[in-house]
PyMOL commands that place a pseudoatom at each C-alpha (Angstrom):
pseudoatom trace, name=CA, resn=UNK, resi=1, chain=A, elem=C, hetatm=0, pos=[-25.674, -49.373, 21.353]
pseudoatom trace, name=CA, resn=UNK, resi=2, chain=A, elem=C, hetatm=0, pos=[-27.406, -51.171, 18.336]
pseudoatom trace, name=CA, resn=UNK, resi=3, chain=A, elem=C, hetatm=0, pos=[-27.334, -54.813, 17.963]
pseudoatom trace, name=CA, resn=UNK, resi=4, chain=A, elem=C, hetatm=0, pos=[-25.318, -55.950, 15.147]
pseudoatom trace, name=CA, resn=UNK, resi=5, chain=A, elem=C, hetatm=0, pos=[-27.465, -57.908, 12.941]
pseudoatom trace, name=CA, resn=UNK, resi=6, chain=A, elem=C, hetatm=0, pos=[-25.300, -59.396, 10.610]
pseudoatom trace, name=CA, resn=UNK, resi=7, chain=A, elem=C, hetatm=0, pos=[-24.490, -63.712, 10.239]
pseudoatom trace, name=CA, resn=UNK, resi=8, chain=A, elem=C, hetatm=0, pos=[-20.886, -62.627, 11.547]
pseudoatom trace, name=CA, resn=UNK, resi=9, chain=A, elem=C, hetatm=0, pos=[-20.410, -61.638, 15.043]
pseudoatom trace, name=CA, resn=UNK, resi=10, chain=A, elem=C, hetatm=0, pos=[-17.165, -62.195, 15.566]
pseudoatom trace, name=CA, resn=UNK, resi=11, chain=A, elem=C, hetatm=0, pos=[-15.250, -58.790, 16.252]
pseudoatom trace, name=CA, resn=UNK, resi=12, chain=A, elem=C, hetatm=0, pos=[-11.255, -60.455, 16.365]
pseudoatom trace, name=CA, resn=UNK, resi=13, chain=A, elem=C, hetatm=0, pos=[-10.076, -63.320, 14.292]
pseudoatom trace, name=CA, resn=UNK, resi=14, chain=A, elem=C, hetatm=0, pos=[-6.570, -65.097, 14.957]
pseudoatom trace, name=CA, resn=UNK, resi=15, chain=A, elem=C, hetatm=0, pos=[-3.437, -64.706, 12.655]
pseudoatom trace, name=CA, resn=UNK, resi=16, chain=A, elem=C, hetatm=0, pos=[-4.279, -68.664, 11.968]
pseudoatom trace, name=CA, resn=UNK, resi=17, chain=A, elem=C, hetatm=0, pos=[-8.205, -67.799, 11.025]
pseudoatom trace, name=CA, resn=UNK, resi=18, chain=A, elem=C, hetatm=0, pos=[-7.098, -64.812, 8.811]
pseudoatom trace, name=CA, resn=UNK, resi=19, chain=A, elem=C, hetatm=0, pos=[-4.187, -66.883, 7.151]
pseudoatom trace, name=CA, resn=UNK, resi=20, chain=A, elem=C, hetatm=0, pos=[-7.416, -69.294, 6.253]
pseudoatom trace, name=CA, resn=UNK, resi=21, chain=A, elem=C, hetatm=0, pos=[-9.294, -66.993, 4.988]
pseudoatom trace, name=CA, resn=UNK, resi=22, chain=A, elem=C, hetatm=0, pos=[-6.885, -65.169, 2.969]
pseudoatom trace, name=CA, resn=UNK, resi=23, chain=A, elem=C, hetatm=0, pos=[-5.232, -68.369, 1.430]
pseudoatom trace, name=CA, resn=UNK, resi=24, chain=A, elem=C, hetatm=0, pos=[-1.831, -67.066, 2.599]
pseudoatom trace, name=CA, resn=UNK, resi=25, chain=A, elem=C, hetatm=0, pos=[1.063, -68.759, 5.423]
pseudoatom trace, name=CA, resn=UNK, resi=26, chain=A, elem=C, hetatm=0, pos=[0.996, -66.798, 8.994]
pseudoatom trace, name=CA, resn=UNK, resi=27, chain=A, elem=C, hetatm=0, pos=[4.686, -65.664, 8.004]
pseudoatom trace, name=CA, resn=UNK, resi=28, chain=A, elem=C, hetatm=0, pos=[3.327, -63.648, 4.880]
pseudoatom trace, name=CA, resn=UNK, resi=29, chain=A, elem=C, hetatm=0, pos=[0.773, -62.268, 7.231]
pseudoatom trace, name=CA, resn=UNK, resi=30, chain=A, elem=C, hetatm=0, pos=[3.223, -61.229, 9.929]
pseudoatom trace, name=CA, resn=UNK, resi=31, chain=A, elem=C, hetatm=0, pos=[5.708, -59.680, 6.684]
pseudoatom trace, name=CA, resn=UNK, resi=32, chain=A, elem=C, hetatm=0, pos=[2.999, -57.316, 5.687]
pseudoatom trace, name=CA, resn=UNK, resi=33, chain=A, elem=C, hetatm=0, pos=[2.126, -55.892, 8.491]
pseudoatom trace, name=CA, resn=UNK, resi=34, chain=A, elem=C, hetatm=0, pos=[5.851, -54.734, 8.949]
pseudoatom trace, name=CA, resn=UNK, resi=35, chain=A, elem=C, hetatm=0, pos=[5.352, -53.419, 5.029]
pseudoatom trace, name=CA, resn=UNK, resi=36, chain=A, elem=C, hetatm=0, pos=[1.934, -52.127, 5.616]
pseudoatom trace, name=CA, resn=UNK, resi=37, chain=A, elem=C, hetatm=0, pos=[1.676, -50.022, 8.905]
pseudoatom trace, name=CA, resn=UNK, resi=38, chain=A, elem=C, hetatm=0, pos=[-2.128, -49.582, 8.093]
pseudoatom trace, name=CA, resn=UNK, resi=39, chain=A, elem=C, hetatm=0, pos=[-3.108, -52.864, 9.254]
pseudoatom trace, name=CA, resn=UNK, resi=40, chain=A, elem=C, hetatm=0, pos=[-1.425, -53.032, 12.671]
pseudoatom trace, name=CA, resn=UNK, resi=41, chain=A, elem=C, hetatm=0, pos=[-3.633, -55.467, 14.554]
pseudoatom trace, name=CA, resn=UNK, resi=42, chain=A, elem=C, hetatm=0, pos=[-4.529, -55.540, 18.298]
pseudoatom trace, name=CA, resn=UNK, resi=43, chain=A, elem=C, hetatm=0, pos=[-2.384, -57.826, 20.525]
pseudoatom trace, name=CA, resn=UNK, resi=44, chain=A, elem=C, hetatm=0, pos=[-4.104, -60.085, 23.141]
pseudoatom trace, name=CA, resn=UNK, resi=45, chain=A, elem=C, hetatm=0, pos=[-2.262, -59.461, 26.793]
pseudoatom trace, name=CA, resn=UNK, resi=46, chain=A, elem=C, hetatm=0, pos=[-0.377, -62.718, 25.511]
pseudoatom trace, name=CA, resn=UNK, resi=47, chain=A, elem=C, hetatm=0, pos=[0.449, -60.781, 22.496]
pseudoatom trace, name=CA, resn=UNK, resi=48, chain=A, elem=C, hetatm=0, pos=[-1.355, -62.688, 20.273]
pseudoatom trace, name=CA, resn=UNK, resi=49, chain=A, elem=C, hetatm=0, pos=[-2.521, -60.683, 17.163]
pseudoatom trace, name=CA, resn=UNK, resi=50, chain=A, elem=C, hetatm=0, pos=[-6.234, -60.022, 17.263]
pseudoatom trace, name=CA, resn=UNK, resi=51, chain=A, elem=C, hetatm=0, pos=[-7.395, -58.520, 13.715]
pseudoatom trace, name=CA, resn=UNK, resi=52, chain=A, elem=C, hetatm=0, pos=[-10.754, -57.344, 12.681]
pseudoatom trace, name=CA, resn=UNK, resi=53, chain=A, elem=C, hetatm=0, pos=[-12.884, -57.331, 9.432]
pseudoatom trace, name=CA, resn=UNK, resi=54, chain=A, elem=C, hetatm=0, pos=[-10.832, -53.744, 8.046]
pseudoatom trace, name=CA, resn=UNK, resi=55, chain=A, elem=C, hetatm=0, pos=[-7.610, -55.778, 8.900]
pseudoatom trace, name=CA, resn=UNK, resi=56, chain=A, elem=C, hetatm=0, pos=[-9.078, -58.564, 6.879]
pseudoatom trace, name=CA, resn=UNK, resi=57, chain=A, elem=C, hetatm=0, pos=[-9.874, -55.602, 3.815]
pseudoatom trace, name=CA, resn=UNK, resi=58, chain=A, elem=C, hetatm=0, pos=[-6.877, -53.917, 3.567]
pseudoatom trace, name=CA, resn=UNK, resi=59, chain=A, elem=C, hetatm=0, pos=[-5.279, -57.681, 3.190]
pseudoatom trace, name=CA, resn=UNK, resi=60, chain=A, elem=C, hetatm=0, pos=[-7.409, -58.760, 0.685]
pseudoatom trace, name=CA, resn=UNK, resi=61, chain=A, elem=C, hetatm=0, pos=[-6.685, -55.342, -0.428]
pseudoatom trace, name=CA, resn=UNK, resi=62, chain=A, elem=C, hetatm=0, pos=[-2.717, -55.998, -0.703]
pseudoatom trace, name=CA, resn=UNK, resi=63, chain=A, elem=C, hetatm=0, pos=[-3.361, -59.543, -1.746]
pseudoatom trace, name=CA, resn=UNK, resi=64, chain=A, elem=C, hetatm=0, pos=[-5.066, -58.563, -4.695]
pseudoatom trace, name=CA, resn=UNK, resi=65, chain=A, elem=C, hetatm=0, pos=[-2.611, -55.991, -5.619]
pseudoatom trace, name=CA, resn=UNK, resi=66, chain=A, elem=C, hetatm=0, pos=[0.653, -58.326, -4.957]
pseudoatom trace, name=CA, resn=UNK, resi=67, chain=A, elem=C, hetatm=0, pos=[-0.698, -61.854, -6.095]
pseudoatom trace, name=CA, resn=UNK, resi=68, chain=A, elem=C, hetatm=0, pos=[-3.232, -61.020, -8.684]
pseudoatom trace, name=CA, resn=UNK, resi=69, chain=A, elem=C, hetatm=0, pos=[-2.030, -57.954, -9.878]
pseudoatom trace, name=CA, resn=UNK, resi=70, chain=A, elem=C, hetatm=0, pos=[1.237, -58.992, -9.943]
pseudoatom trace, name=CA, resn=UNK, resi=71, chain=A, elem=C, hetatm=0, pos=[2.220, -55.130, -8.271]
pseudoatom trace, name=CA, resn=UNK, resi=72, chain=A, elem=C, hetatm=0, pos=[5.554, -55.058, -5.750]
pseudoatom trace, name=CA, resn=UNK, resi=73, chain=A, elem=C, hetatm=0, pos=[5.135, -54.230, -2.366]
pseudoatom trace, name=CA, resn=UNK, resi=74, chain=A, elem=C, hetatm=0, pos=[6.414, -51.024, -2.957]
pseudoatom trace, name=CA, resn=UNK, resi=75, chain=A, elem=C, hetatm=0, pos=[3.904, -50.129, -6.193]
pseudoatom trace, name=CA, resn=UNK, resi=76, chain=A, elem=C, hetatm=0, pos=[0.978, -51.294, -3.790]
pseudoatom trace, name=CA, resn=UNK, resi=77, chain=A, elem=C, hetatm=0, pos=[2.107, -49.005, -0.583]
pseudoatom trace, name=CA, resn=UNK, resi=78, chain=A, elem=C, hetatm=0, pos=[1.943, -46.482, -3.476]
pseudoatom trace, name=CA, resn=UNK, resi=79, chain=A, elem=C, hetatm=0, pos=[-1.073, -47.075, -5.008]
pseudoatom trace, name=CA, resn=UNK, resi=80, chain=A, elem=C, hetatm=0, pos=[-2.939, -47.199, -1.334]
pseudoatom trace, name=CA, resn=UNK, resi=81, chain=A, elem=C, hetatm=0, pos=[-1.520, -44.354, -0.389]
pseudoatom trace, name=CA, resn=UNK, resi=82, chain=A, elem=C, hetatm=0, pos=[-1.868, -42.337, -3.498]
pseudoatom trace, name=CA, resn=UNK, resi=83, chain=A, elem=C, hetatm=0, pos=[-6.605, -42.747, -3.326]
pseudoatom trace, name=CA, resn=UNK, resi=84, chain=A, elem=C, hetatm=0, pos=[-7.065, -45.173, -0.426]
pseudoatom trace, name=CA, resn=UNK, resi=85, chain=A, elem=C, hetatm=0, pos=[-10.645, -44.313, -0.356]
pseudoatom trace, name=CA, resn=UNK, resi=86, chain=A, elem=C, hetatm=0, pos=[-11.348, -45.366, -4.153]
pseudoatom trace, name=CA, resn=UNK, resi=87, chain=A, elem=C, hetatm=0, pos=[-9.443, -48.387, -3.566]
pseudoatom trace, name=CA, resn=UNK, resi=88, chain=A, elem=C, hetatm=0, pos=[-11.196, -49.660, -0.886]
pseudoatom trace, name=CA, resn=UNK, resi=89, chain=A, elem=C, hetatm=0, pos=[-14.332, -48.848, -2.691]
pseudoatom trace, name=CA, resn=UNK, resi=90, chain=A, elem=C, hetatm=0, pos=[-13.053, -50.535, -5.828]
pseudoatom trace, name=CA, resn=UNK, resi=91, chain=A, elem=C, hetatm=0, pos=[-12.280, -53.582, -3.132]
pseudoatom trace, name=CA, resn=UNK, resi=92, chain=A, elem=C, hetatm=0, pos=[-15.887, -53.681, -1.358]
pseudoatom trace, name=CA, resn=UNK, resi=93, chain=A, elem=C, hetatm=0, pos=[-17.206, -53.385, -5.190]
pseudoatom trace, name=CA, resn=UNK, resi=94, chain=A, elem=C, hetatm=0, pos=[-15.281, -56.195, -6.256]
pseudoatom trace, name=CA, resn=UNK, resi=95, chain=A, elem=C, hetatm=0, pos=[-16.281, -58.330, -2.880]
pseudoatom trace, name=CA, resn=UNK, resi=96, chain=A, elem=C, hetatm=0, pos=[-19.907, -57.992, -3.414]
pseudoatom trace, name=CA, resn=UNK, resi=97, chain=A, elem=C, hetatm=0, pos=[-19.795, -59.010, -7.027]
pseudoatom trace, name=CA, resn=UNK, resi=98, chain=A, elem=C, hetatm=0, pos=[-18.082, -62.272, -6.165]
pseudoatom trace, name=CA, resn=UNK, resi=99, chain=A, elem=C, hetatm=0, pos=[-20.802, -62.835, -3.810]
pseudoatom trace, name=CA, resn=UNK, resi=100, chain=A, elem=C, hetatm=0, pos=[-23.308, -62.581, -6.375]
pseudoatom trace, name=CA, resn=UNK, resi=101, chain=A, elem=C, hetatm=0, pos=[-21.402, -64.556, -8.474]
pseudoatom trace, name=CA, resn=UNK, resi=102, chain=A, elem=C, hetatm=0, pos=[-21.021, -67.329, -6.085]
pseudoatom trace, name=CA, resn=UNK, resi=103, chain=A, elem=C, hetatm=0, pos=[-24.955, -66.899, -5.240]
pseudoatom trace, name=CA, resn=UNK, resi=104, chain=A, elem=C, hetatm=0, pos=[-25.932, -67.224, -9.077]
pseudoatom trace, name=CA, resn=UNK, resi=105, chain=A, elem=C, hetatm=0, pos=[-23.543, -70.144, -9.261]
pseudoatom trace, name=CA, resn=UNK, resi=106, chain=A, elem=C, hetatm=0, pos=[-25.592, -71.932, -6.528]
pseudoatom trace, name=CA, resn=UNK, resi=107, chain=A, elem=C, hetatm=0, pos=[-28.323, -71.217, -7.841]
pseudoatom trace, name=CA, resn=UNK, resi=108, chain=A, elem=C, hetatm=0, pos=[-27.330, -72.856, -11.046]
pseudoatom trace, name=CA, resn=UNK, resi=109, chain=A, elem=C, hetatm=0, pos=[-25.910, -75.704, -9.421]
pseudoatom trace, name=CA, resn=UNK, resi=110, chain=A, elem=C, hetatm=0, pos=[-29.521, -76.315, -7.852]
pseudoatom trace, name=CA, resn=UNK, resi=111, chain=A, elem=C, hetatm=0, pos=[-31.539, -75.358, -10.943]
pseudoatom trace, name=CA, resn=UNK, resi=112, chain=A, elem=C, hetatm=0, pos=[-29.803, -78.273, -12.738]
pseudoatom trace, name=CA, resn=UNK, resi=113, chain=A, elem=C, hetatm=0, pos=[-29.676, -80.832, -10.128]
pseudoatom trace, name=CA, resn=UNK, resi=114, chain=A, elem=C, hetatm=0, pos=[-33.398, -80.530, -9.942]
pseudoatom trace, name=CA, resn=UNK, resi=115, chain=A, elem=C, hetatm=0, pos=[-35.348, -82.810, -11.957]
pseudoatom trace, name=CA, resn=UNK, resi=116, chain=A, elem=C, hetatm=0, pos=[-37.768, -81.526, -14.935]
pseudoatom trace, name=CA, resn=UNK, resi=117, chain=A, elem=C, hetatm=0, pos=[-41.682, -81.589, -14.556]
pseudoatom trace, name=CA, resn=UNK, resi=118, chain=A, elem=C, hetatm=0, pos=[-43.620, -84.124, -16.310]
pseudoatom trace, name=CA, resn=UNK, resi=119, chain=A, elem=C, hetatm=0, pos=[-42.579, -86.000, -19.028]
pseudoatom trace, name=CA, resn=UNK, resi=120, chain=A, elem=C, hetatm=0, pos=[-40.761, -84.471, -22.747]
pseudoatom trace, name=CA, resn=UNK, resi=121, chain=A, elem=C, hetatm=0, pos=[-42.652, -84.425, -25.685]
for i in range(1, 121): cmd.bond("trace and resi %d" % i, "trace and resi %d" % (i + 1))
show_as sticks, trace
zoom trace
């Protein structure tokens, strides 16, 4: 078995980390995933929901469709269903670029709080 190499090693995260991450209240959470059978997370022998990071896609997935998009549940269950794989691609596309963007931002931010060399002319 390879050793997974990436910064986050963490396979489950809790409805309370994902509701965090997501910027959305446990009780929207818990609504979806009786609206959007696809993300069905594991339960805990406690029952407490255990999700991983393609839980965590497909609801960034929705959220983007229902909050930012402005789409019903009903138009997003369709538009998943009609090319799920070109969404999600669309969706890993569009998570990457903010990366970047927040990278370049940083670097920005540290360009300009560094003072110049020497003195003007």
């Amino acid at each position: 078995m390879a050793l997974k190499t990436d910064k986050n090693l963490k396979l489950y995260y809790s409805i309370k980390e994902v509701s965090q991450i997501l910027d959305i209240s446990e009780s929207n959470l818990r609504f979806w995933e009786k609206e959007f059978p696809e993300i069905a997370p594991k339960k805990s022998s406690k029952g407490f929901r255990q999700y991983t990071e393609k839980n965590i896609e497909q609801l960034k997935l929705i959220k983007r469709l229902v909050k930012e998009k402005g789409m019903t549940l009903k138009g997003a269950r369709q538009k998943i269903k009609e090319n799920p794989g070109k969404i999600l691609d669309l969706q890993e596309v569009l998570t990457r670029l903010n990366n970047v963007k927040m990278e370049l931002t940083s670097i920005i931010d540290e360009f300009d709080s560094t003072p110049p060399y020497g003195k003007p002319f």
